[in-house]
C-alpha positions as CSV (number, residue, x, y, z in Angstrom):
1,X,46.0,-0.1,5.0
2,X,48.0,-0.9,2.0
3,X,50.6,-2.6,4.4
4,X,49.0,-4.3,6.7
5,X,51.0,-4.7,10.1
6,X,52.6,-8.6,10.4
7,X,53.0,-10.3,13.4
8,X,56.0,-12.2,13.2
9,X,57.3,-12.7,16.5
10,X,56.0,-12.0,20.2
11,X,57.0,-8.8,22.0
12,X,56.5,-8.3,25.9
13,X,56.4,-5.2,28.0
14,X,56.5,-5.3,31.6
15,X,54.0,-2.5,33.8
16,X,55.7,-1.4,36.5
17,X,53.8,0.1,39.5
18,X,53.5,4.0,39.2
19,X,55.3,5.0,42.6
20,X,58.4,3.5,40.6
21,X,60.6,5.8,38.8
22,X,62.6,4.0,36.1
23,X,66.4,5.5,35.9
24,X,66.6,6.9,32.5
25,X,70.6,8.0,31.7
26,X,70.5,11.9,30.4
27,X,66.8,12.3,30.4
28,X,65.2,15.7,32.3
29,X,61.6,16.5,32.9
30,X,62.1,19.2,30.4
31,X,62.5,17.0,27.8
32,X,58.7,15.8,27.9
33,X,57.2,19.5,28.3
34,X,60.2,21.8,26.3
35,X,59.9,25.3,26.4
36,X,59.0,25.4,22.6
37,X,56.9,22.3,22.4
38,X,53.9,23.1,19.1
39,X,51.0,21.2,19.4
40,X,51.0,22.2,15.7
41,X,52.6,18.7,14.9
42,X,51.9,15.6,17.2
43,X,53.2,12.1,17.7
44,X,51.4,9.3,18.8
45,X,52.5,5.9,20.0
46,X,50.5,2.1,19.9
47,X,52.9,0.0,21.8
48,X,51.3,-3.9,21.4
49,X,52.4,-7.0,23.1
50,X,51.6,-10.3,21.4
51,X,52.4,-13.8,21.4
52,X,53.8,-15.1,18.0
53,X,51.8,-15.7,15.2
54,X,52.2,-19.3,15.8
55,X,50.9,-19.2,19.5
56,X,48.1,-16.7,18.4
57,X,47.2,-19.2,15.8
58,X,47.0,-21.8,18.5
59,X,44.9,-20.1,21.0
60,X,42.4,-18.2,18.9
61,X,41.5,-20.9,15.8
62,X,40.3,-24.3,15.9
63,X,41.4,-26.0,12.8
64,X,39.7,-29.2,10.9
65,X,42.2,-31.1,11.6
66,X,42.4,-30.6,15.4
67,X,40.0,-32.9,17.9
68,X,37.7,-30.1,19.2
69,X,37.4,-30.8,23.0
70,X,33.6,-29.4,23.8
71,X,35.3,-28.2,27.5
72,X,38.6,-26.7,25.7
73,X,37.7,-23.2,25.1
74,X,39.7,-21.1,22.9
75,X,40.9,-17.0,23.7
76,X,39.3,-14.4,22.0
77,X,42.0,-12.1,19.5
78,X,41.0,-9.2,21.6
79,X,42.3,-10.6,24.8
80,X,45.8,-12.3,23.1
81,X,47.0,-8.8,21.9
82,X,47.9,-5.7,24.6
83,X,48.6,-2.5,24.3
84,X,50.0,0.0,26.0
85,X,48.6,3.4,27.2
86,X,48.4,6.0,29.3
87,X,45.8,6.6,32.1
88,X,44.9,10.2,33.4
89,X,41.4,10.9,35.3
90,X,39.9,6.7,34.2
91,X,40.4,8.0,30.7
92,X,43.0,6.1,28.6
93,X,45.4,7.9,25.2
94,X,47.7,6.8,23.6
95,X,51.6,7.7,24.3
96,X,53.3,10.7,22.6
97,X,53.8,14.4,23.0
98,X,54.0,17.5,21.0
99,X,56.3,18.1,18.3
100,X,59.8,20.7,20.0
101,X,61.8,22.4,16.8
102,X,65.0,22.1,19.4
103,X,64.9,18.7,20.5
104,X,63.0,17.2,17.7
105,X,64.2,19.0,14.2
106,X,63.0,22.0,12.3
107,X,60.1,20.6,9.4
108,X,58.0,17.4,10.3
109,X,56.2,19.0,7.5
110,X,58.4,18.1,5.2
111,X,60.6,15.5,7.1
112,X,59.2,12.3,8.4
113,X,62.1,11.6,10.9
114,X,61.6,15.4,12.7
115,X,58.0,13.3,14.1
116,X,59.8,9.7,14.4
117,X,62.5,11.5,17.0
118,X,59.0,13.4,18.6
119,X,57.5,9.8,19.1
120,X,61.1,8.5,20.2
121,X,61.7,11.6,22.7
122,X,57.6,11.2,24.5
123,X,58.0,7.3,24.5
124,X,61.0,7.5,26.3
125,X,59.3,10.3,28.6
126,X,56.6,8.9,29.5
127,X,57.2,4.8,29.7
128,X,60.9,4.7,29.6
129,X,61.3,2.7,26.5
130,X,63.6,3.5,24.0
């Protein structure tokens, strides 16, 4: 909250149909469900897709100093902005996984990067993205 996220450039993702596996160089279904994966420690992913702020601007606001067309209708913020997320069952959550000592590092207690490489490792799992 004291940082509030800025849009400052747009940011695309493609979805791919599901009976498509994407090639992911040295990546093993092991490394989405290790051995010593503790739900102790989770990470969880938003990925959004937007326009610039520019565009955004554009399509969502009228401004005074635009000619208003009564037939020109203007997109809601809600449908400009996308995100990402998984589907299991009709019920949608976000991407991520549980936090694995071996793959991930030993304290996400007291290190913040042990959870950034668990977000990094179940992004790349489940969606392909790096």
């Amino acid at each position: 909250l004291t940082q509030p996220y800025k849009i400052e450039c747009h940011a695309d993702f493609q979805i791919m149909h599901t009976d498509v596996q994407p090639e992911i160089p040295g990546f093993t279904v092991d490394k989405l469900n290790p051995a010593d994966a503790n739900p102790l420690f989770q990470a969880k992913v938003m990925l959004m897709a937007s326009p610039d702020l520019e565009e955004i601007m554009k399509n969502v606001c009228v401004f005074g100093e635009d000619s208003y067309d009564q037939g020109e209708s203007k997109t809601s913020l809600q449908k400009t902005l996308s995100f990402l997320t998984g589907s299991r069952d009709n019920e949608l959550f976000p991407i991520g996984g549980s936090w694995s000592p071996s793959l991930d590092g030993l304290n996400p207690a007291d290190d913040p990067n042990v959870l950034i490489n668990t977000a990094i490792r179940s992004c790349l799992a489940l969606t392909g993205i790096d």
